[in-house]
Wavefront OBJ file of the C-alpha trace (Angstrom):
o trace
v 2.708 6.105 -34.465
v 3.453 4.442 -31.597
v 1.177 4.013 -28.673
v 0.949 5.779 -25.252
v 3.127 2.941 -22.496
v 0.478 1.627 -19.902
v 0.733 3.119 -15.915
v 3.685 0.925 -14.684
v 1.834 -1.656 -11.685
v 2.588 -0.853 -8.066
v 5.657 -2.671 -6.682
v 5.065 -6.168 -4.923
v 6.797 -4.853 -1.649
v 3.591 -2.616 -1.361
v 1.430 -5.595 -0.594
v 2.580 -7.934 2.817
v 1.455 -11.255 3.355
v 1.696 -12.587 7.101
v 0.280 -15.627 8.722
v -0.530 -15.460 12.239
v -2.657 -18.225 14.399
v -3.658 -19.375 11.696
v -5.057 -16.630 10.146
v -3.390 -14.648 6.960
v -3.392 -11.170 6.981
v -2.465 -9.031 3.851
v -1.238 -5.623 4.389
v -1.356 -3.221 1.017
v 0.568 -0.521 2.095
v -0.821 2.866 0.060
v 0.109 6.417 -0.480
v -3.228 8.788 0.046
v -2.476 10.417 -3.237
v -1.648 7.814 -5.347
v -3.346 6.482 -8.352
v -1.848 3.603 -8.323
v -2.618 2.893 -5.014
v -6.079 2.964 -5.834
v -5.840 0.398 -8.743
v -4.102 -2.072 -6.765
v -6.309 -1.890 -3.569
v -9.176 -3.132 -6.434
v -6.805 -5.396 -8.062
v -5.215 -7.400 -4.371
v -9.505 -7.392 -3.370
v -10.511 -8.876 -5.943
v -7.927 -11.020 -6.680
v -7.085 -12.332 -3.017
v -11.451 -12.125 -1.982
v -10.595 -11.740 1.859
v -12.899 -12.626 4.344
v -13.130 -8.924 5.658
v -11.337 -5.568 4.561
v -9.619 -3.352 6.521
v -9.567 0.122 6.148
v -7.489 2.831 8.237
v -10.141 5.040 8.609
v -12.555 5.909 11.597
v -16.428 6.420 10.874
v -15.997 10.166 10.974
v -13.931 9.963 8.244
v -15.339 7.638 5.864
v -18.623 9.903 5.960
v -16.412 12.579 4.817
v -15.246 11.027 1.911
v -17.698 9.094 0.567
v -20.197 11.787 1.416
v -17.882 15.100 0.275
v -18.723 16.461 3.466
v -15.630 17.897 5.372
v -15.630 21.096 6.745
v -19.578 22.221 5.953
v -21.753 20.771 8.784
v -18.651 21.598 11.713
v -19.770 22.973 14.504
v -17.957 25.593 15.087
v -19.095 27.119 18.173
v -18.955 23.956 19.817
v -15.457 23.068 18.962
v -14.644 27.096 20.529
v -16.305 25.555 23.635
v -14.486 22.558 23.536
v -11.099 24.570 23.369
v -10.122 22.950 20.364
v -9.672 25.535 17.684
v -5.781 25.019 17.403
v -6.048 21.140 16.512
v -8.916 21.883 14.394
v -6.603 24.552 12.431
v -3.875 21.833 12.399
v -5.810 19.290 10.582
v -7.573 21.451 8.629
v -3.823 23.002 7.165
v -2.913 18.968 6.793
v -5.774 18.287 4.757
v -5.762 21.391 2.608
v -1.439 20.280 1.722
v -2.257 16.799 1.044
v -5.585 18.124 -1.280
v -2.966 20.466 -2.840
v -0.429 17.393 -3.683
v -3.644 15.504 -4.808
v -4.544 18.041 -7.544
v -1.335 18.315 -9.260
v -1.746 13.993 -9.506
v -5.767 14.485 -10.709
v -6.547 12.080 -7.772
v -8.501 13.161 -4.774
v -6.841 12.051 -1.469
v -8.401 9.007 0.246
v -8.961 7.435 -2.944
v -7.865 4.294 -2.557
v -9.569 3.635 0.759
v -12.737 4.409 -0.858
v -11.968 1.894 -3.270
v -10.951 -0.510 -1.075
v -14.763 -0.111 0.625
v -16.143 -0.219 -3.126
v -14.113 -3.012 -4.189
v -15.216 -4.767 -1.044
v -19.275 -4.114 -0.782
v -19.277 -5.253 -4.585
v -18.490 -8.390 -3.625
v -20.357 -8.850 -0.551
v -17.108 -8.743 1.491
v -17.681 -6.645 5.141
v -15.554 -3.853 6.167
v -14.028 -3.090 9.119
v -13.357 1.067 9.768
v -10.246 0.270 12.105
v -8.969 3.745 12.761
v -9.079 5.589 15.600
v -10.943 8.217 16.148
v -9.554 11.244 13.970
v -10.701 14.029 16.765
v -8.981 11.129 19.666
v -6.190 11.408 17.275
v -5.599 15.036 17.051
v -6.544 15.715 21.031
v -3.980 13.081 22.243
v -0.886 14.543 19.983
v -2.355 17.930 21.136
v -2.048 16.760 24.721
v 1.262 15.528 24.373
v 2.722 18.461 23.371
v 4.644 21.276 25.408
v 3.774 25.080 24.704
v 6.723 25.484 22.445
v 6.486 22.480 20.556
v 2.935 22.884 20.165
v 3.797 26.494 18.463
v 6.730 24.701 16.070
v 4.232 22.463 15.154
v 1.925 25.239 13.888
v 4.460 27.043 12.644
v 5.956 23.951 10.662
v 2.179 23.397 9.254
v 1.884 27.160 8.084
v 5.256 26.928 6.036
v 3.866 24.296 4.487
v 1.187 26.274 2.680
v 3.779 28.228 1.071
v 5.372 25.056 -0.141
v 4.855 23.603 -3.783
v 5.737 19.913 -4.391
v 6.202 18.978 -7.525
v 5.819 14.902 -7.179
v 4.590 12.461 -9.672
v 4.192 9.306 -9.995
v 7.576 8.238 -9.800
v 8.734 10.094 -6.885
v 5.558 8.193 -5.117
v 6.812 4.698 -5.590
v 10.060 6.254 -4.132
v 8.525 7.574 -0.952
v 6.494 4.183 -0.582
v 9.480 2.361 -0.273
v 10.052 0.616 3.100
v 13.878 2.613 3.613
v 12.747 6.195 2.512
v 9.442 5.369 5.026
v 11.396 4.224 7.519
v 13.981 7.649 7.807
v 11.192 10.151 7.825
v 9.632 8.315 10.839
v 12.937 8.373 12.306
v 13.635 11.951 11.480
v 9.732 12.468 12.728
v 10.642 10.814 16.584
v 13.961 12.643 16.729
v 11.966 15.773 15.801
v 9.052 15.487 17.944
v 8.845 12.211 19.375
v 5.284 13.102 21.357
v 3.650 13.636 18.171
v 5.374 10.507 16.411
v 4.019 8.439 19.406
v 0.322 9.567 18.975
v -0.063 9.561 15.423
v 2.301 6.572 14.211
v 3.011 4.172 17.202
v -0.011 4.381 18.784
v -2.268 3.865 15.695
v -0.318 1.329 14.463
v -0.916 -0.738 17.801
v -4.767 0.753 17.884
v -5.217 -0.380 13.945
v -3.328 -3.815 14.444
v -5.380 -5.107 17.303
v -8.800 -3.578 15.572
v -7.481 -5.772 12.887
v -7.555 -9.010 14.971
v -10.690 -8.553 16.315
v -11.845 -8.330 12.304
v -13.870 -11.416 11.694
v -12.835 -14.080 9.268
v -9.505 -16.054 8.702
v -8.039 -14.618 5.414
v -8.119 -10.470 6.146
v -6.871 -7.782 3.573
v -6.051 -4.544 5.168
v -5.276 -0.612 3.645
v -3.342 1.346 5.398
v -0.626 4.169 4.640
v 2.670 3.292 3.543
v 3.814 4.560 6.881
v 1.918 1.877 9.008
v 3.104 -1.345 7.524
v 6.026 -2.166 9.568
v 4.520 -1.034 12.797
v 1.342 -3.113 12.246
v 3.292 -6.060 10.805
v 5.450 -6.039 14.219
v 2.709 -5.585 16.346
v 0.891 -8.603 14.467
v 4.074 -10.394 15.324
v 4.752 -9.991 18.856
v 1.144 -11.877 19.459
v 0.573 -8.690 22.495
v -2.898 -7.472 22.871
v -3.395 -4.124 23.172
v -5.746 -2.230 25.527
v -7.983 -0.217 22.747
v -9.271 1.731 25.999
v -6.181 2.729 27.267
v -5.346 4.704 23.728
v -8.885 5.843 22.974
v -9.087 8.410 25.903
v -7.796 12.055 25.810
v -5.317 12.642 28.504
v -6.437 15.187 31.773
v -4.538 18.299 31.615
v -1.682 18.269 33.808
v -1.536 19.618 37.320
v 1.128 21.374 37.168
v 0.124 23.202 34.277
v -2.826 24.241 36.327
v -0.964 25.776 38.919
v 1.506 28.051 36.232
v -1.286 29.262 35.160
v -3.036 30.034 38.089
v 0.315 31.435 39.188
v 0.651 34.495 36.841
v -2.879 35.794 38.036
v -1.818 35.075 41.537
v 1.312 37.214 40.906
v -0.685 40.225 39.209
v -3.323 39.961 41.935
v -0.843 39.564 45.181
v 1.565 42.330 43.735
v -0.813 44.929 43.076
v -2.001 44.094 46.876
v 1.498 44.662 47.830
v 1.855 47.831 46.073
v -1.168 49.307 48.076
v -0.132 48.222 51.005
v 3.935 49.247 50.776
v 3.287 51.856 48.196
v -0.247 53.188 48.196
v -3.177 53.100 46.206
v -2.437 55.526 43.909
v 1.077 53.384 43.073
v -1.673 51.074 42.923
v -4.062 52.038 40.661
v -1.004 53.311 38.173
v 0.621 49.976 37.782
v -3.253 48.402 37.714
v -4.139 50.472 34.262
v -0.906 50.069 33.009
v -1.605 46.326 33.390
v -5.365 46.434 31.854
v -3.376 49.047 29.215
v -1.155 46.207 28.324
v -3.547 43.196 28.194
v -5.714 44.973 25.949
v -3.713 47.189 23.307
v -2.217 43.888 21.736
v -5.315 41.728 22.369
v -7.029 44.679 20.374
v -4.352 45.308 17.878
v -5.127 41.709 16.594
v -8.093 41.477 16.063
v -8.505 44.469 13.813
v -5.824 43.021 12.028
v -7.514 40.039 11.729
v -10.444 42.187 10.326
v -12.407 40.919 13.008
v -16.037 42.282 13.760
v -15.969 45.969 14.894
v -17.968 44.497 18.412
v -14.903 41.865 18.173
v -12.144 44.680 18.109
v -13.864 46.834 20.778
v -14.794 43.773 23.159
v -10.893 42.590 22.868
v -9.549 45.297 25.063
v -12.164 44.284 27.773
v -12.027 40.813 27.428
v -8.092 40.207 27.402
v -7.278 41.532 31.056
v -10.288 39.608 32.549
v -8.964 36.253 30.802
v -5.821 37.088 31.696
v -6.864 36.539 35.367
v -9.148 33.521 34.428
v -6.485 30.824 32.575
v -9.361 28.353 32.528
v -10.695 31.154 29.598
v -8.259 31.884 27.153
v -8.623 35.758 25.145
v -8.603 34.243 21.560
v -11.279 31.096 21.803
v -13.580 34.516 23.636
v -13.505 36.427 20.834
v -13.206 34.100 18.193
v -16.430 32.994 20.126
v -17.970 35.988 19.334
v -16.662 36.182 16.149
v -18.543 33.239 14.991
v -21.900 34.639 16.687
v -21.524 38.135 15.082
v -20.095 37.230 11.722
v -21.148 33.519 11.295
v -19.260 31.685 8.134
v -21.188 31.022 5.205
v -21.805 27.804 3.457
v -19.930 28.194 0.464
v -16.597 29.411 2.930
v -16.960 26.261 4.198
v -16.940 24.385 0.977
v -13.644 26.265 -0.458
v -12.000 27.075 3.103
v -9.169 23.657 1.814
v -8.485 26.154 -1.160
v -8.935 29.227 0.338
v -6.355 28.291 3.224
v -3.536 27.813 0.529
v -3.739 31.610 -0.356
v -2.510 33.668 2.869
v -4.267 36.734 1.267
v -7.954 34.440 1.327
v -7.612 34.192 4.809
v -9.133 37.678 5.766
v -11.711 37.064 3.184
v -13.275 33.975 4.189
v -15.151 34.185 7.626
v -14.408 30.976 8.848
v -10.358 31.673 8.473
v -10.881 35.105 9.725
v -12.408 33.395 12.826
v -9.075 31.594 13.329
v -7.011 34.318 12.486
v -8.697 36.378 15.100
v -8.373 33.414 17.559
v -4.476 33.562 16.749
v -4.085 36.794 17.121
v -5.742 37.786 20.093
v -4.069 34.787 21.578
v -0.715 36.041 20.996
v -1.970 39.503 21.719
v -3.003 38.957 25.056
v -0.127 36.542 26.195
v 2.348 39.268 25.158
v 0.459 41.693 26.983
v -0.126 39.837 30.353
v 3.815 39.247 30.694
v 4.590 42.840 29.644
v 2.003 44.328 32.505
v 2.999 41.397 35.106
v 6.648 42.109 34.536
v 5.653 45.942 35.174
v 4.528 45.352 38.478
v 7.209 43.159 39.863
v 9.291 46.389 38.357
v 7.028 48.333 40.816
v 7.555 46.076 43.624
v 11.431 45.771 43.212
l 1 2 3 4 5 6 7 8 9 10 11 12 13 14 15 16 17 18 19 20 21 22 23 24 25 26 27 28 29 30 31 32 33 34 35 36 37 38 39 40 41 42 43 44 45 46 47 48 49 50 51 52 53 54 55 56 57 58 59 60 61 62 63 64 65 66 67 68 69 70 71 72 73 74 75 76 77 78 79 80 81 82 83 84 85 86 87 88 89 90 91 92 93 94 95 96 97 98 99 100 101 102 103 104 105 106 107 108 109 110 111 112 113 114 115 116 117 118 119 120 121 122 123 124 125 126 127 128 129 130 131 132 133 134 135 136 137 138 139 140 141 142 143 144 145 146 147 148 149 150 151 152 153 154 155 156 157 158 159 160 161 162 163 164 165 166 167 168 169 170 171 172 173 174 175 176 177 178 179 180 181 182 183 184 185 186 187 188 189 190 191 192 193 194 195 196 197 198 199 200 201 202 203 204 205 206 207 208 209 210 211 212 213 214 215 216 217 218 219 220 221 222 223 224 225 226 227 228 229 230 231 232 233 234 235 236 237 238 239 240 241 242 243 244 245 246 247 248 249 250 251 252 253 254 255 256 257 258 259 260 261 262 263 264 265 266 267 268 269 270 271 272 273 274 275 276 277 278 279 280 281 282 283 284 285 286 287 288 289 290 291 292 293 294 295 296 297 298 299 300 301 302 303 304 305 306 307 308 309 310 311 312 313 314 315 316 317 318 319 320 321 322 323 324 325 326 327 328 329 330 331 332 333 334 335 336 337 338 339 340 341 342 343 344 345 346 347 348 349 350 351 352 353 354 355 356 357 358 359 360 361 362 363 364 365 366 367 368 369 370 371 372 373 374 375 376 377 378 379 380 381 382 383 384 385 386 387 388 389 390 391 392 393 394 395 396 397
């Protein structure tokens, strides 16, 4: 009977040798759901014994994989204060897709960089975590981004759940091949060229110069597939980069400031207008219509959402007074309040990578159901403030 073949090795172009000042740097270029990739991280460690490792993660990170911690001790009324709900929905959809490609393989994703740090602490080799800042990360491409873009993005990461890859083994030595790499970051920068800047370019400069500040001459280094011929050029052109410069979030715009200030100006100035030209009681009609219009939607989703019954009632009150305070958005309000009436449990925190794959889980697990109220309300209240604001310049006209 003849005997099972053994796992074909990984291909030599995943692994990149480059001397530079003297120093050698080996790049093993990796796929996050690979099995292979894990064996020959191990296998170029041990075999090449590197005066440091290199690992494209950031601390944040690491803890959550070699601790299993992700989503459990987030805090999520924090991040509501901090505004930043949306990105945190963003990456928690990316993790939950590449989780669900790293079940079908029976490999959990991030294996081979833990590996990598295992390979290297048994034998006494130190490790550099030379990644930026995951939540740096994610607020930068955030940033970058227009409105629309912002809501193709999301929308392009929600398909995605209803996607089902079928990839094996095979088709992931394809995709780790330098040409295939090399279109989809084209296709990425034609696409959206803000995000492709953030995550790719920049961390490929941010990684590369974190790499030659790594101590030692001969330095091993695991990164994604995607990052090799960035970092390699960047080793190349000998330019240092300004880590600072790249670790910062961006201040919101000016001008964005001032549109949205504008839209409360216009409600405010025009229903001044109509009392003056018009009356009060002209007034008064086009003011509930407005409050009318904020809140119906604003309320409409969150009990869709299956928010809170204080959460569905507040939402009519609390959509036209953050519809005259931009600095407050509706949905991070009430998703707020959400999280204070109906905290998530635990266990919804352990299973919310699963539970997001099933759009019917979503109203079943509180901490979804917090950002399904936060989307809804959003788009609730929006709709509403343009349909009353476009009343009253009816009323005016």
């Amino acid at each position: 009977m003849p005997t099972a073949a053994a796992p074909e090795p990984a291909p030599e172009q995943d692994v990149h040798f480059l001397a530079v000042d003297g120093r050698e740097f080996i790049l093993v270029g990796t796929a996050h759901i690979s099995r292979e990739s894990a064996d020959l991280v191990r296998e170029v460690i041990e075999r090449e014994r590197p005066d440091c490792v290199c690992i494209e993660l950031d601390p944040q990170r690491f803890a959550a994989l070699s601790q299993k911690q992700r989503f459990d001790s987030l805090d999520l009324k924090q991040v509501i204060r901090n505004r930043q709900l949306a990105p945190l929905l963003a990456n928690l959809v990316l993790a939950a897709y590449q989780k669900k490609l790293g079940v079908q393989l029976g490999i959990t994703p991030g294996t081979e960089l833990l590996e990598a740090a295992r390979a290297a602490e048994g034998l006494g080799i130190p490790v550099e975590l030379c990644d930026r800042d995951v939540r740096v990360t994610l607020r930068r491409a955030w940033a970058s981004m227009g409105f629309f873009k912002k809501n193709a993005l999301l929308a392009a990461l929600l398909e995605s759940l209803f996607d089902r890859p079928e990839l094996d083994e095979a088709e992931l030595r394809r995709l780790r091949s330098q040409d295939v790499l090399s279109e989809l970051m084209q296709e990425l920068g034609r696409a959206m060229p803000e995000v492709k800047r953030v995550l790719i370019d920049e961390r490929d400069a941010y990684l590369s110069e974190r790499m030659r500040r790594a101590p030692g001459r001969r330095i091993v280094a695991v990164v994604g597939a995607g990052h090799v011929e960035g970092i390699l050029a960047a080793l190349r052109s000998h330019q240092q980069v300004d880590l600072a410069a790249i670790d910062v979030v961006p201040p919101v715009s000016p001008w964005l400031h001032w549109i949205g200030w504008g839209i409360p100006a216009l409600i405010v100035g025009g229903l001044c207008a109509l009392a003056i030209t018009r009356g009060s009681a002209v007034a008064g009609e086009s003011l509930w219509y407005w409050v009318v219009a904020a809140g119906a939607p604003t309320t409409l989703g969150a009990a869709v959402a299956l928010g809170h019954p204080l959460t569905v009632c507040a939402a009519f009150f609390v959509a036209p007074v953050t519809g005259l305070l931009p600095m407050i958005g509706a949905g991070h309000v009430l998703a707020f309040l959400q999280t204070w009436v109906s905290p998530p449990l635990v266990s919804e925190f352990e299973r919310v990578t699963s539970d997001v794959l099933s759009p019917s889980r979503w109203w079943g697990n509180r901490l979804l159901r917090v950002f399904l109220v936060f989307l809804l309300t959003t788009i609730g209240s929006m709709l509403g403030n343009w349909v009353g604001g476009a009343e009253i310049v009816r009323s005016l006209l």
